[in-house]
ZADO-1210 file (C-alpha; in nm, 4 decimals, padded with zeros to 6 digits):
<atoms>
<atom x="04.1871" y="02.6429" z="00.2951" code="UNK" pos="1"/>
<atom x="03.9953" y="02.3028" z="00.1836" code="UNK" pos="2"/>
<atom x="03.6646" y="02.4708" z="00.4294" code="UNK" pos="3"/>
<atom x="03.6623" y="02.7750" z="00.2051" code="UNK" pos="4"/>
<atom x="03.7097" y="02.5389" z="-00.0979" code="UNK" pos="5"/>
<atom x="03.4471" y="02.3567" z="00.0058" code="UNK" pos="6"/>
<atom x="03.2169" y="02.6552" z="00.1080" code="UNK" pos="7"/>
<atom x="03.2080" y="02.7816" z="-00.2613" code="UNK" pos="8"/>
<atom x="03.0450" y="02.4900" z="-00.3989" code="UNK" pos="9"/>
<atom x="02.6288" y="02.3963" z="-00.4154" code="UNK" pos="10"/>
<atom x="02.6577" y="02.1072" z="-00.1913" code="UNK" pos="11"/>
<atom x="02.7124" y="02.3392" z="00.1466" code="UNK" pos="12"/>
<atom x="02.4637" y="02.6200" z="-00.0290" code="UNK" pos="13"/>
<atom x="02.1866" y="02.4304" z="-00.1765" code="UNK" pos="14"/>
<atom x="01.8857" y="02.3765" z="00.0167" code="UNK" pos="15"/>
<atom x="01.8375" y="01.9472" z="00.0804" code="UNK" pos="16"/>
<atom x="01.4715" y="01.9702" z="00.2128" code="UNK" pos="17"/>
<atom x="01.3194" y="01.9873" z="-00.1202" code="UNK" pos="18"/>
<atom x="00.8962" y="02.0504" z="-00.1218" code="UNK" pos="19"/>
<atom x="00.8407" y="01.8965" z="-00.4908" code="UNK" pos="20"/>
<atom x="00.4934" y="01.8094" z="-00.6605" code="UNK" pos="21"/>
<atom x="00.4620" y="01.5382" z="-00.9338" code="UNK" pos="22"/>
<atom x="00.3042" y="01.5880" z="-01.2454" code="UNK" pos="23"/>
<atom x="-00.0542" y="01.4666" z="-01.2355" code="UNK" pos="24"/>
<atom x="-00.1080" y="01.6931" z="-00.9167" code="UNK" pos="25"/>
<atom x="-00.4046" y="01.9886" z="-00.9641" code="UNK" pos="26"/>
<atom x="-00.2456" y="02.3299" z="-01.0356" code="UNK" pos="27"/>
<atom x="-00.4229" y="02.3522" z="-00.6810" code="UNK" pos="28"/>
<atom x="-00.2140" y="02.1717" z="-00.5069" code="UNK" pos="29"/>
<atom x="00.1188" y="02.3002" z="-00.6495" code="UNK" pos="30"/>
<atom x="-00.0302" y="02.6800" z="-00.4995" code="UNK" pos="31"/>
<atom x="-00.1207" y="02.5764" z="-00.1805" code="UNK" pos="32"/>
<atom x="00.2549" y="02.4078" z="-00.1100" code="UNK" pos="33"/>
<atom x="00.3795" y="02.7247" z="-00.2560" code="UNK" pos="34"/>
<atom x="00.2274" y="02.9656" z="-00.0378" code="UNK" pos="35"/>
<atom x="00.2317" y="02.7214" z="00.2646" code="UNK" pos="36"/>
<atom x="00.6123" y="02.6672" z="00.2336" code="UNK" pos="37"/>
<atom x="00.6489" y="03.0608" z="00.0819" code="UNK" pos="38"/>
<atom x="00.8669" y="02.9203" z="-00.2094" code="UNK" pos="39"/>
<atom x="00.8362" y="03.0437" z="-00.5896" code="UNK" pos="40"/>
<atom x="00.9991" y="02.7408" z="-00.7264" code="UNK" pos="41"/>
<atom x="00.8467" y="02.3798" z="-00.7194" code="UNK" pos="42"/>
<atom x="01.0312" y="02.0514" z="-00.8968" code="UNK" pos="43"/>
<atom x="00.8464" y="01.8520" z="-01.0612" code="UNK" pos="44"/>
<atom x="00.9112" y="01.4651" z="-00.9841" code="UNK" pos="45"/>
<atom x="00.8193" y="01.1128" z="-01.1369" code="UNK" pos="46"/>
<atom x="00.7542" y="00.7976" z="-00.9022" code="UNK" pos="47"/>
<atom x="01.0950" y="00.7744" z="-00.9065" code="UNK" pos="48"/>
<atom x="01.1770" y="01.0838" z="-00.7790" code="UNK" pos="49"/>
<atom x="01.3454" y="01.2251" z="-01.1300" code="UNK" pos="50"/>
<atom x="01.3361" y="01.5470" z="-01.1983" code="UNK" pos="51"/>
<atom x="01.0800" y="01.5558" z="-01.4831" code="UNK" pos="52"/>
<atom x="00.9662" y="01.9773" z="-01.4551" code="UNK" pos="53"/>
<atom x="00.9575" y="02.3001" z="-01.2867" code="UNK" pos="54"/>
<atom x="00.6668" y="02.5084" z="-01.1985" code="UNK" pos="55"/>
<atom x="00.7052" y="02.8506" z="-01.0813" code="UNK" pos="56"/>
<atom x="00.4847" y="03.1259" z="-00.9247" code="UNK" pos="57"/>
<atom x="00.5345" y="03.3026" z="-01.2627" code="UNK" pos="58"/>
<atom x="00.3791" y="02.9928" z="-01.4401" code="UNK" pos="59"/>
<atom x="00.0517" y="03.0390" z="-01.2174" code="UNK" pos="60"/>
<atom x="00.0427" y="03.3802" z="-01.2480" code="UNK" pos="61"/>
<atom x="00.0525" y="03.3252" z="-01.6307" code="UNK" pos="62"/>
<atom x="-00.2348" y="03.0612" z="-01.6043" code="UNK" pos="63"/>
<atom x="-00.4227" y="03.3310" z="-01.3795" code="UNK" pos="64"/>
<atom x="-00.4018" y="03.6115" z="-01.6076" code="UNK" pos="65"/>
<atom x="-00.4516" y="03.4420" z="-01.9435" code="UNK" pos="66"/>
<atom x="-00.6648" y="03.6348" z="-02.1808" code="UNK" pos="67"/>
<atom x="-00.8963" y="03.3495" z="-02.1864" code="UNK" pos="68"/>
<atom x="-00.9264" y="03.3335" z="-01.8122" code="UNK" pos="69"/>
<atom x="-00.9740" y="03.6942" z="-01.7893" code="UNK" pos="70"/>
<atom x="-01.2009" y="03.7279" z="-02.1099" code="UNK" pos="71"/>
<atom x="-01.4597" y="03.4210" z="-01.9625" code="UNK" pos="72"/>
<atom x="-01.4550" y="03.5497" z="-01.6249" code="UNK" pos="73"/>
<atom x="-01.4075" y="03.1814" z="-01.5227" code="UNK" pos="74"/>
<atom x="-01.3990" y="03.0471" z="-01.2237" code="UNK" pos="75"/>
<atom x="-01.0189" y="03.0630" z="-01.0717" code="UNK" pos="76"/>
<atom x="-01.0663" y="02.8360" z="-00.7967" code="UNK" pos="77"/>
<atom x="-01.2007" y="02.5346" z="-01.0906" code="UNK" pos="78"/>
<atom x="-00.9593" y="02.6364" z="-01.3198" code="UNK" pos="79"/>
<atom x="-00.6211" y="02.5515" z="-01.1008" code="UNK" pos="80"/>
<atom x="-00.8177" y="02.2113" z="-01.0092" code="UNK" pos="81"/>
<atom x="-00.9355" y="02.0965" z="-01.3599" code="UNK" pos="82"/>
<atom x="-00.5294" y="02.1897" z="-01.4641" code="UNK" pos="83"/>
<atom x="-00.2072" y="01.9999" z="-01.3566" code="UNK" pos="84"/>
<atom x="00.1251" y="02.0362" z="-01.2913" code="UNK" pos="85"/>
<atom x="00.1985" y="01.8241" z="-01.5798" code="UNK" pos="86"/>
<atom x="-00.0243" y="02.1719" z="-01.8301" code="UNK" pos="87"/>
<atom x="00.2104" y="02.4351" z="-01.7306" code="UNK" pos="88"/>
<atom x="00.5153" y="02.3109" z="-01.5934" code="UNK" pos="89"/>
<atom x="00.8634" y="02.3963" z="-01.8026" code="UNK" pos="90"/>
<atom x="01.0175" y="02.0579" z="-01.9155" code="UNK" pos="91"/>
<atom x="01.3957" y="02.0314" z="-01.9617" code="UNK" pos="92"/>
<atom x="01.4742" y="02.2236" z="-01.6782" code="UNK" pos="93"/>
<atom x="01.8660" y="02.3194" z="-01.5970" code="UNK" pos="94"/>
<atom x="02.0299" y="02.1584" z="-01.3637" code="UNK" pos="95"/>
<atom x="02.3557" y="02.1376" z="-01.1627" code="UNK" pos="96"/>
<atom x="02.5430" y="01.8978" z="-00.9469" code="UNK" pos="97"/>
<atom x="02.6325" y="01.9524" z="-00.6304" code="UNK" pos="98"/>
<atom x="02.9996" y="01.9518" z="-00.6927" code="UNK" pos="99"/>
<atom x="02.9387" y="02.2893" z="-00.9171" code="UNK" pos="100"/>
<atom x="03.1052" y="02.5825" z="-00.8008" code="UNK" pos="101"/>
<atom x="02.8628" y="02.8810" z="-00.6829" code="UNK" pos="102"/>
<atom x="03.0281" y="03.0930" z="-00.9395" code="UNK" pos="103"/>
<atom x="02.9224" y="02.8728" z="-01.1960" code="UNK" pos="104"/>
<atom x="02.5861" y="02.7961" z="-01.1143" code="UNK" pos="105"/>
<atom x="02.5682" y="03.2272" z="-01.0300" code="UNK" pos="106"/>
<atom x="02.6904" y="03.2742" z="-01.3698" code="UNK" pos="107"/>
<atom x="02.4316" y="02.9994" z="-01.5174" code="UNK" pos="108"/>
<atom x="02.1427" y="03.1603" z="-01.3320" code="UNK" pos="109"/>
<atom x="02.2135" y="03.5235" z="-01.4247" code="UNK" pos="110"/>
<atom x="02.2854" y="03.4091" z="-01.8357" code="UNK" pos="111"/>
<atom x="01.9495" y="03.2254" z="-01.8287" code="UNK" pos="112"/>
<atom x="01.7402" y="03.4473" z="-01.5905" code="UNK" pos="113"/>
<atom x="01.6640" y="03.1855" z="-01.3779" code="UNK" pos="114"/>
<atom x="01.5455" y="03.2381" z="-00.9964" code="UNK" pos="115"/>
<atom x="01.6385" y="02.8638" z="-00.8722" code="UNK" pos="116"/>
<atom x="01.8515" y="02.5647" z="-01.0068" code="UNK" pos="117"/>
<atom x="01.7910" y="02.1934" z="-00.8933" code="UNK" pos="118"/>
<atom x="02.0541" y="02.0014" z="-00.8265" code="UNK" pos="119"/>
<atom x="02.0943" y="01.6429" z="-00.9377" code="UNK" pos="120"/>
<atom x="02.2914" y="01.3510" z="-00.8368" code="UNK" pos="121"/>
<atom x="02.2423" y="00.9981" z="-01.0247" code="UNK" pos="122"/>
<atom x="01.9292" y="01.1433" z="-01.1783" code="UNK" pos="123"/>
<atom x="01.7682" y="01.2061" z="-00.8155" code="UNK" pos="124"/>
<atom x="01.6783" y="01.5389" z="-00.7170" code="UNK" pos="125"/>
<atom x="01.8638" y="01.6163" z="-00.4060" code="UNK" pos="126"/>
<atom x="01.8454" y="01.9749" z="-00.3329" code="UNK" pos="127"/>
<atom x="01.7902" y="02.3243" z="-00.4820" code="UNK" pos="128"/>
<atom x="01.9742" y="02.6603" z="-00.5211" code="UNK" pos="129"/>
<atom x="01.8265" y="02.9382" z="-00.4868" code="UNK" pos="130"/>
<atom x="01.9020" y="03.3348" z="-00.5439" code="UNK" pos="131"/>
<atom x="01.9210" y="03.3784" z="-00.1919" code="UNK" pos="132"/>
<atom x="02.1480" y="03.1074" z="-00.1888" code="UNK" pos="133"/>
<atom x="02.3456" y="03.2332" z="-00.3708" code="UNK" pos="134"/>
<atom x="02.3381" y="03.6013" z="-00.2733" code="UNK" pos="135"/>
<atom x="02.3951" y="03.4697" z="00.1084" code="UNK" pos="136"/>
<atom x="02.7356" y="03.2984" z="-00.0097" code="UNK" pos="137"/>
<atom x="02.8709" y="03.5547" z="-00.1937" code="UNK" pos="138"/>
<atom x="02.7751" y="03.8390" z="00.1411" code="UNK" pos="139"/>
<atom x="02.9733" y="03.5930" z="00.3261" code="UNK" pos="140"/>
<atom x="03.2994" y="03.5620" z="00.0649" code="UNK" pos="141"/>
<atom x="03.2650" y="03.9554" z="00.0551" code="UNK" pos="142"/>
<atom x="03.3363" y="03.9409" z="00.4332" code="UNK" pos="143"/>
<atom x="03.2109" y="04.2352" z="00.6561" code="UNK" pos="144"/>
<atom x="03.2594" y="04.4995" z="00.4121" code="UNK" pos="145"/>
<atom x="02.9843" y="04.4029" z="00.2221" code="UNK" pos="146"/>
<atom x="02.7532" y="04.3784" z="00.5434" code="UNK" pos="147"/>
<atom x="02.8697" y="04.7422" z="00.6343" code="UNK" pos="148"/>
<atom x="02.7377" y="04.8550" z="00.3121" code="UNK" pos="149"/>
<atom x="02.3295" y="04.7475" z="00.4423" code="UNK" pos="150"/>
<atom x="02.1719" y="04.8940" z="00.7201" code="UNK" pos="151"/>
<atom x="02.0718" y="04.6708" z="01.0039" code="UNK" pos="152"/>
</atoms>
């Protein structure tokens, strides 16, 4: 019973090998470690390694498609190294612990629309949760019937 207690919390779901940017990084920089590590969602940490941000795929695309950009015809490649992390990012980003249930980080993620939660201990980032996190634990509380329901 305690190793299905256990299993329904962030701690044993969250991902602990976090790829994070800090703030003053080029917009370039933040894209390459996206695509390189094929994430969507990138924390944003100070020296300290405090979750200070988020920056997303969506923020980028946003930057990329900007009337502005697309009205100027300007120069993509320039553009995501004269901006940084710190020009786009979202500040106050949600957060959980890792003692959170999944249910209650699910329930936070689908209220808010949000694709990925950091979790933070002491102020440190120490992992992230991710939809496929969370989808992964709840295909494995639904047992095999919900694996007999998607084709191999």
């Amino acid at each position: 019973m305690m190793a299905q207690t256990r299993s329904r919390s962030v701690r044993d779901r969250m991902s602990r090998r976090v790829t994070t940017v800090r703030p003053e990084a080029h917009l370039s920089e933040a894209a390459k470690l996206m695509r390189a590590r094929k994430i969507r969602h990138l924390p944003v940490v100070d020296q300290a390694g405090r979750l200070v941000g988020m920056v997303t795929a969506r923020d980028l695309r946003q930057v990329l498609f900007a009337p502005i950009v697309q009205d100027e015809r300007a120069d993509v490649q320039a553009l995501l190294e004269t901006l940084s992390v710190r020009d786009v990012m979202t500040r106050g980003v949600l957060s959980v612990r890792a003692a959170t249930s999944i249910r209650d980080a699910a329930r936070l993620m689908h209220e808010r629309k949000l694709g990925a939660l950091p979790v933070v201990e002491r102020d440190r980032l120490v992992g992230i949760l991710t939809e496929s996190d969370v989808l992964r634990a709840f295909q494995e509380l639904l047992g095999p019937a919900a694996s007999a329901v998607i084709p191999p």
